[in-house]
C-alpha positions as MATLAB code, in Angstrom:
seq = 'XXXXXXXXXXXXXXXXXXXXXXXXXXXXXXXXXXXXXXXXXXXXXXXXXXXXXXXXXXXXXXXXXXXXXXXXXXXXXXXXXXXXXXXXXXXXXXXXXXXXXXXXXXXXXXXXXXXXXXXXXXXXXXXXXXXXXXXXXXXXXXXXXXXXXXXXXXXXXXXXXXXXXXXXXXXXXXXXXXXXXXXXXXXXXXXXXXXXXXXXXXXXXXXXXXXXXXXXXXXXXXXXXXXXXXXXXXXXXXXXXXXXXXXXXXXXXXXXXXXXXXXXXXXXXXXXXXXXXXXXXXXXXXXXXXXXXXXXXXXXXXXXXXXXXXXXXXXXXXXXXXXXXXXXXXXXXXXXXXXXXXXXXXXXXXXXXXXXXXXXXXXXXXXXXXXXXXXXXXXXXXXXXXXXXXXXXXXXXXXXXX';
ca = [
     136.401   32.627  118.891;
     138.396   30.437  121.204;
     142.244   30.812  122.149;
     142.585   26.544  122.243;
     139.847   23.957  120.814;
     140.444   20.655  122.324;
     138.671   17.848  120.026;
     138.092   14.761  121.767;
     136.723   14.422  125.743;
     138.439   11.343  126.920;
     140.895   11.801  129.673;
     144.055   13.356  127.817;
     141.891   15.817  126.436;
     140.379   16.680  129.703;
     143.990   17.102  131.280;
     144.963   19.151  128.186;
     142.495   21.513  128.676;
     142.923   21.458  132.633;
     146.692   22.127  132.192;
     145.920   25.120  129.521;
     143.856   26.958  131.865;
     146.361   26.628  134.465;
     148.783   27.895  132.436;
     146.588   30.386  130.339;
     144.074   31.369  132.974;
     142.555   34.251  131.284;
     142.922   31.567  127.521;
     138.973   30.774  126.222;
     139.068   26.984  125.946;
     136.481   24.513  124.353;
     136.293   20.595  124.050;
     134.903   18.950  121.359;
     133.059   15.343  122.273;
     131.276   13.537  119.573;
     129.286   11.999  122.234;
     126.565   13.172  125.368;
     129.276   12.783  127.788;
     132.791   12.782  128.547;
     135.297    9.666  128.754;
     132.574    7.422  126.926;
     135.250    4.907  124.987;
     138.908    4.323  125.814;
     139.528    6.177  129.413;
     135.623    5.097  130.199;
     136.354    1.225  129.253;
     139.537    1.384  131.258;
     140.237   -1.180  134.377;
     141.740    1.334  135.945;
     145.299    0.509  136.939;
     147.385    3.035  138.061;
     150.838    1.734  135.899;
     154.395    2.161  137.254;
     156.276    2.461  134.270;
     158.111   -0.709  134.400;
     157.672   -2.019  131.136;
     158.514    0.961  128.525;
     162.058    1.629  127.289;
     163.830    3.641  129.385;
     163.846    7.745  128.169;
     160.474    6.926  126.104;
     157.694    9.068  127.109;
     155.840    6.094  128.471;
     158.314    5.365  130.570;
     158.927    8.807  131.968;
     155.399    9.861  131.984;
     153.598    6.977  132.972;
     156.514    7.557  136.286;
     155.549   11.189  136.746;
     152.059   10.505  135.986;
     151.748    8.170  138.307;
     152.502   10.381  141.249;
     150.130   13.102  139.568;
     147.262   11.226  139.310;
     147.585    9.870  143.129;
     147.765   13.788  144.038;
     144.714   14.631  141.921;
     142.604   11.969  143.474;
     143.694   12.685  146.959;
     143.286   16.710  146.383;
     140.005   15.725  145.322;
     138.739   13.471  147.113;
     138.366   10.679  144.652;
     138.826    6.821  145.378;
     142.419    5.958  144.822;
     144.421    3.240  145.959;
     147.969    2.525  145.717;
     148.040   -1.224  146.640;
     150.970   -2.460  144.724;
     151.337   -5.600  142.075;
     153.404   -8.421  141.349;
     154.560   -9.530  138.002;
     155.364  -13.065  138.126;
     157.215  -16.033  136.324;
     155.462  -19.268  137.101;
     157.758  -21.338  134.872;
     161.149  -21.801  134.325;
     161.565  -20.361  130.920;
     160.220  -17.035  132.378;
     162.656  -15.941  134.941;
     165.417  -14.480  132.655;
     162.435  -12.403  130.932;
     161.505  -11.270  134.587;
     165.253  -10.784  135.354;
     165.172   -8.455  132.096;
     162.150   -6.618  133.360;
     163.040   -6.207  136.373;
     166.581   -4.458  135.040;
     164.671   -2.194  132.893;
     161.891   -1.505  135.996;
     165.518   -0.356  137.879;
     166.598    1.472  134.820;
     163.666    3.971  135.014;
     164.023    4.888  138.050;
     161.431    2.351  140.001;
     161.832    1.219  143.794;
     160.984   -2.381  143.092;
     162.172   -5.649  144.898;
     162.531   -8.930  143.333;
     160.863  -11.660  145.227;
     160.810  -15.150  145.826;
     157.842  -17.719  146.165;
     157.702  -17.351  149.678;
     157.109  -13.655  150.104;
     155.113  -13.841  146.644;
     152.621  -16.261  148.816;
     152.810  -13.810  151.649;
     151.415  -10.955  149.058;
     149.269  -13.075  147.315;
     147.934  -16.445  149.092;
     146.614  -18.060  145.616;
     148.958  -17.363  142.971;
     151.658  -20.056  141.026;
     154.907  -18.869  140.800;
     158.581  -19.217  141.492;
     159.211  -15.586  141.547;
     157.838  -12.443  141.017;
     158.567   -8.599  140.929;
     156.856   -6.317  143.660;
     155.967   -2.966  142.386;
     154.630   -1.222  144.824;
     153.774    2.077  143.772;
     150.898    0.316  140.964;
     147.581    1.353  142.092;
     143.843    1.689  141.018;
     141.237    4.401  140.226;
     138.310    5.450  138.514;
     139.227    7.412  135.810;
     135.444    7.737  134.780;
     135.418    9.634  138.161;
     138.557   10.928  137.485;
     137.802   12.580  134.535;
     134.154   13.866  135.540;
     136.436   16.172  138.296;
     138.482   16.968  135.377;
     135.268   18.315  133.532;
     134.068   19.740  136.764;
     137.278   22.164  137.262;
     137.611   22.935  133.408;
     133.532   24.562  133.555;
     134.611   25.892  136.864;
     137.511   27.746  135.545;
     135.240   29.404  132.417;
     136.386   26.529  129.685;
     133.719   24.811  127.536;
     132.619   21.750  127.151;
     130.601   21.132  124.161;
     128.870   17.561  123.782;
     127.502   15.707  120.662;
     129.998   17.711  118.675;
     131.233   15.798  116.021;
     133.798   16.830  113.781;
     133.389   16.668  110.039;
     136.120   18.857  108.762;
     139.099   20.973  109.760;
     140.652   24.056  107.724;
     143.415   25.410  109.431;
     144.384   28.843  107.973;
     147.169   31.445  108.538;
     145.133   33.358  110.877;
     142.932   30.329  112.835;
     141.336   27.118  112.788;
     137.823   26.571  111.744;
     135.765   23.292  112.714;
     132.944   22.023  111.610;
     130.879   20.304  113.607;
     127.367   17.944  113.605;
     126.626   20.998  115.871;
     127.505   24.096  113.799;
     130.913   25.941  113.260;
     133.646   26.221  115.931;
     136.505   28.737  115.488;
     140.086   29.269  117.386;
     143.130   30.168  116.906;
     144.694   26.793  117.583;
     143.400   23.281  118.474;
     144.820   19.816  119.664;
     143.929   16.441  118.422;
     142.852   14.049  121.393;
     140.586   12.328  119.446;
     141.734    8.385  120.455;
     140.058    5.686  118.316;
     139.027    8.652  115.892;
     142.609   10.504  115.953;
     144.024    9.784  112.399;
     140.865   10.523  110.976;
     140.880   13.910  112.400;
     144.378   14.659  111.347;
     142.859   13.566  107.950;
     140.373   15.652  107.737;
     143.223   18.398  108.930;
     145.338   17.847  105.752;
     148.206   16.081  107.928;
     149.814   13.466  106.328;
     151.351   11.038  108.588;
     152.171    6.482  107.850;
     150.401    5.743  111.088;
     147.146    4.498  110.789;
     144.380    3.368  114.522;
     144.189   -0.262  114.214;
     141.455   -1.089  117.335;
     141.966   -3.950  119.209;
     139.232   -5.327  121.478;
     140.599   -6.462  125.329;
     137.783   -9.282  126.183;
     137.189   -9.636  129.941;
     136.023  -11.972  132.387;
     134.575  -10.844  136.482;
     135.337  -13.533  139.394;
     132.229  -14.198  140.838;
     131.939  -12.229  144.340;
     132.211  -15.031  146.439;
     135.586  -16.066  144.812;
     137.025  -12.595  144.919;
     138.887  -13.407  147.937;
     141.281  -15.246  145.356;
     143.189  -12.017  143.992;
     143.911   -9.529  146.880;
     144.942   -6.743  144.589;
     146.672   -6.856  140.815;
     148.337  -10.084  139.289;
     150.266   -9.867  135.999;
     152.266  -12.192  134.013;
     155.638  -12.114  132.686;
     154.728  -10.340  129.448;
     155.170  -12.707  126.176;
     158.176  -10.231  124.482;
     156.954  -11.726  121.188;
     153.544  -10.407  121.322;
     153.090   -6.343  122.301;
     150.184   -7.028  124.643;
     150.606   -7.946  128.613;
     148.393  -11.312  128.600;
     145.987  -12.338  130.937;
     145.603  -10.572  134.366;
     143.525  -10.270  137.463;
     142.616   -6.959  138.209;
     140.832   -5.751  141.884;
     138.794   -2.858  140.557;
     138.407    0.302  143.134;
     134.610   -1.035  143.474;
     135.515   -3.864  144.986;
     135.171   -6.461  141.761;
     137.864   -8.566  139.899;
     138.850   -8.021  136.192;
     140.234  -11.408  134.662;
     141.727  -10.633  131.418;
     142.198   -9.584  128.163;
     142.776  -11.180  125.575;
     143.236   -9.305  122.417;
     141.544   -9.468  119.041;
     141.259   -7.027  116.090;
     137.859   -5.179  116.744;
     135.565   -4.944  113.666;
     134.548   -1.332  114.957;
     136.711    1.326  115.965;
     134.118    1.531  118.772;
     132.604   -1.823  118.813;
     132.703   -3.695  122.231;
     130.863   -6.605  121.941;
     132.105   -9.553  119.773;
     129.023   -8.909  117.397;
     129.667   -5.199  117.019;
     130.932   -4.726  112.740;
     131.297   -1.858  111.166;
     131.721   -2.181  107.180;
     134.025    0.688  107.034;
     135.758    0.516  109.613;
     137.010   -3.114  108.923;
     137.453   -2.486  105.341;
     139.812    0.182  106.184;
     141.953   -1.873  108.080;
     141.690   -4.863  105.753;
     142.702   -2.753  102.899;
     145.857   -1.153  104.918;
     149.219   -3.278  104.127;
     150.532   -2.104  107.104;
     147.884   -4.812  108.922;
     148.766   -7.349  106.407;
     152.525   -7.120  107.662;
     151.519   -7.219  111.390;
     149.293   -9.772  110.875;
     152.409  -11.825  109.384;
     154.554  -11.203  111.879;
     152.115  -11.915  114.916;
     150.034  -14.896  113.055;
     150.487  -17.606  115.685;
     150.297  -15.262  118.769;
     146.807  -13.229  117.102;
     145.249  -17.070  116.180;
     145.612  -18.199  119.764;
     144.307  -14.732  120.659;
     140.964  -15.419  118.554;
     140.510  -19.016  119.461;
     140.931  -17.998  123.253;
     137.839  -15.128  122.529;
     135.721  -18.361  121.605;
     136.561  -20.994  123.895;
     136.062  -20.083  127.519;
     138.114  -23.343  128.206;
     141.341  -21.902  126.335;
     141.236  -18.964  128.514;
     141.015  -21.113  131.555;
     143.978  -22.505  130.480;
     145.710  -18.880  130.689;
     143.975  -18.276  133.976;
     145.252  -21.459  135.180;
     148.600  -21.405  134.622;
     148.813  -17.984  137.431;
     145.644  -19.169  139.443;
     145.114  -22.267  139.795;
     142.314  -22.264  142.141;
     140.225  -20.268  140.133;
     137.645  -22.780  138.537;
     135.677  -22.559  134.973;
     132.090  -21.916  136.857;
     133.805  -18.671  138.905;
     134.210  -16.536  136.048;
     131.498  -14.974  134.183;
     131.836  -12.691  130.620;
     132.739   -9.144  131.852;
     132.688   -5.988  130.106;
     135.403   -5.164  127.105;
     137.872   -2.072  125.819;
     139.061   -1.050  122.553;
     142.911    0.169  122.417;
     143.310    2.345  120.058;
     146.887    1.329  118.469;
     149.086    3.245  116.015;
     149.927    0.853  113.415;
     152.649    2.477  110.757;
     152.943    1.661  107.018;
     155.681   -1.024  107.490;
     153.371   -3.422  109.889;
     155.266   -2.143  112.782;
     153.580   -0.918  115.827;
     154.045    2.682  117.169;
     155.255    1.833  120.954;
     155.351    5.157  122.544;
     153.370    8.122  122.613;
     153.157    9.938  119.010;
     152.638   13.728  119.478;
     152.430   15.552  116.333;
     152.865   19.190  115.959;
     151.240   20.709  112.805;
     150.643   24.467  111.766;
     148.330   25.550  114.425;
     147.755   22.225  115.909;
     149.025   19.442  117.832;
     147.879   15.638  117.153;
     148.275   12.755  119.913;
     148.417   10.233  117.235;
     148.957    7.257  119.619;
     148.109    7.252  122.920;
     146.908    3.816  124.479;
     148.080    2.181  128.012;
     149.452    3.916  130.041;
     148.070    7.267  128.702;
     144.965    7.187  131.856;
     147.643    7.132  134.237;
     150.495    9.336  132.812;
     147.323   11.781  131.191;
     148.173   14.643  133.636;
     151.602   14.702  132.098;
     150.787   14.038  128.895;
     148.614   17.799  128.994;
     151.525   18.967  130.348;
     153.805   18.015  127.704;
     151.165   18.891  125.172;
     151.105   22.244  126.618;
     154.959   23.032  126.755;
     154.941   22.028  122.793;
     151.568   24.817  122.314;
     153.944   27.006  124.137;
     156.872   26.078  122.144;
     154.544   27.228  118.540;
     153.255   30.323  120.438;
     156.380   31.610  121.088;
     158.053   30.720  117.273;
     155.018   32.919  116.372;
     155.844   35.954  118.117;
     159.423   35.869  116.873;
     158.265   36.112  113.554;
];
């Protein structure tokens, strides 16, 4: 009998359980992974960007926790002795149409709280030798990490602290009565008194299977990427983003310096045809049939159709997407990037096509669901366990009074 069953072993998860047996030293805490190890699909697939914040509405919890987490995550690594560095970005405008979208961005960027500086071409070029643009906002606190690594530590001091880890654990139903929470498992029964849904690509499932009825449905997306060859890696000296397309709820094409050394150069973003399907060929028949019969895709789909056709045609023609690199890198050639690995982002989609742009925490009887938790949730994740744990202390205490 556990005090706190933790189903899914990505990141949040992992800090969830970290942050309950700081809080609850003496608590019995297990995670439940589906697969042999942990962070195997969103935090694993990850490029590993430390994010500042800047581009969440001010007050959200993205905004304040991907802030906070930020400076969390920095400490972990550096307590730990994991690879972290904190080597700054620029978001830039390389045409004319874009600088009152960066002026906007860089407002909101000052609005939560960010020490960023507005620069011009000149000290853009200083930063970053190869890049096009007329002007560009430095952020310097953006970073990079493994959160792989990251969350193997996280595993590490969870075991080390008497919490359990339990692998190739899938869950195949939930009962949550008065007195505890029963789980079934491909592994055998699990029981505790409470539990918390981390779950990611599989979270509304497992708040199905729990009897919580919610409009949000996981809509994956796939983020296709590209590497620069090594010998053109001197191109990008750390992270490159564009002035993010406010029609379309994704950040566009980037160049990435990974902590290894390598250069991301990417995504795009297409509808996956498997919750946890990476490659283009990867289909699952129920998984897509799920989203194809959901209306709330049909209405997204509407309202995005030009943006998500360009988005498809770019995942088949490498020469589209050189036309995207392009237009921030110039320099970089056709024959200098090669196909590179690929993410799914698990995205809340709700029942009137709109898309759920903040975290979605969900507190049930004796549960708590992270219904939507994509970008930035690696970097804020610390805070995110944090905030998961003040709500489980929130319920435990409305218990006792009763």
């Amino acid at each position: 009998m556990y005090d706190y069953i933790i189903i899914g072993g990505g990141i949040v998860g992992l800090s969830t359980g970290m942050e309950l047996l700081s809080r609850f030293p003496s608590a019995k805490v297990a995670i439940l992974e589906k697969e042999s190890h942990v962070a195997a699909h969103q935090t694993g697939h990850n490029s590993g960007v430390i994010h500042s914040g800047i581009y969440y509405k001010p007050g959200s919890y993205k905004a304040r926790l991907a802030k906070k987490g930020s400076e969390s995550m920095t400490e972990f690594c550096r307590e730990h002795g994991l690879e972290v560095d904190i080597c700054g970005k620029v978001i830039v405008a390389s045409e004319d149409f874009e600088l009152p979208l960066l002026d906007d961005l860089y407002q909101r960027g000052l609005d939560n709280g960010l020490g960023i500086r507005m620069i011009d071409h000149g000290e853009l070029h200083e930063i970053e030798p190869h890049v096009n643009g007329k002007k560009a906002i430095h952020v310097p606190m953006a970073g990079i990490v493994n959160y792989k690594q990251v969350s193997e530590k996280m595993a590490e001091i969870i075991t080390a602290k008497g919490g359990d880890i339990l692998l190739n654990h899938k869950v195949l139903a939930i009962d949550e009565t008065a007195q505890e929470v029963i789980v079934q498992t491909s592994m055998g029964e699990v029981r505790g008194a409470y539990y918390v849904n981390c779950g990611g690509l599989q979270s509304d499932r497992i708040a199905k299977l729990a009897g919580l009825k919610t409009d949000v449905k996981i809509v994956p997306f796939r983020g296709e990427y590209f590497m620069l060859k090594p010998e053109k890696s001197s191109l990008v000296k750390n992270l490159i983003y564009p002035v993010p397309n406010p029609n379309f709820p994704f950040l566009g094409v980037h160049f990435t310096r990974m902590i290894n050394g390598a250069i991301d150069v990417g995504p795009n973003a297409v509808l996956s045809f498997k919750r946890e399907g990476y490659k283009k060929t990867d289909l699952n028949v129920a998984d897509l049939m799920e989203v194809v019969a959901y209306k709330g895709f049909w209405k997204l789909a509407k309202k995005y159709m030009k943006e998500g056709v360009e988005e498809m045609i770019r995942s088949a023609s490498k020469e589209l997407f050189m036309k995207n690199v392009q237009k921030l890198m110039p320099d970089i050639q056709k024959d200098d990037i090669v196909p590179g690995p690929a993410g799914v982002r698990a995205q809340a989609l709700k029942d009137d096509g709109s898309l759920v742009d903040d975290f979605f925490i969900v507190p049930s009887k004796r549960s708590i669901h992270v219904l939507n938790a994509p970008s930035p949730a690696a970097t804020a994740s610390i805070e995110i366990g944090k905030e998961i744990v003040r709500k489980m202390d929130g319920m435990l205490k409305m218990e006792s009074a009763v």
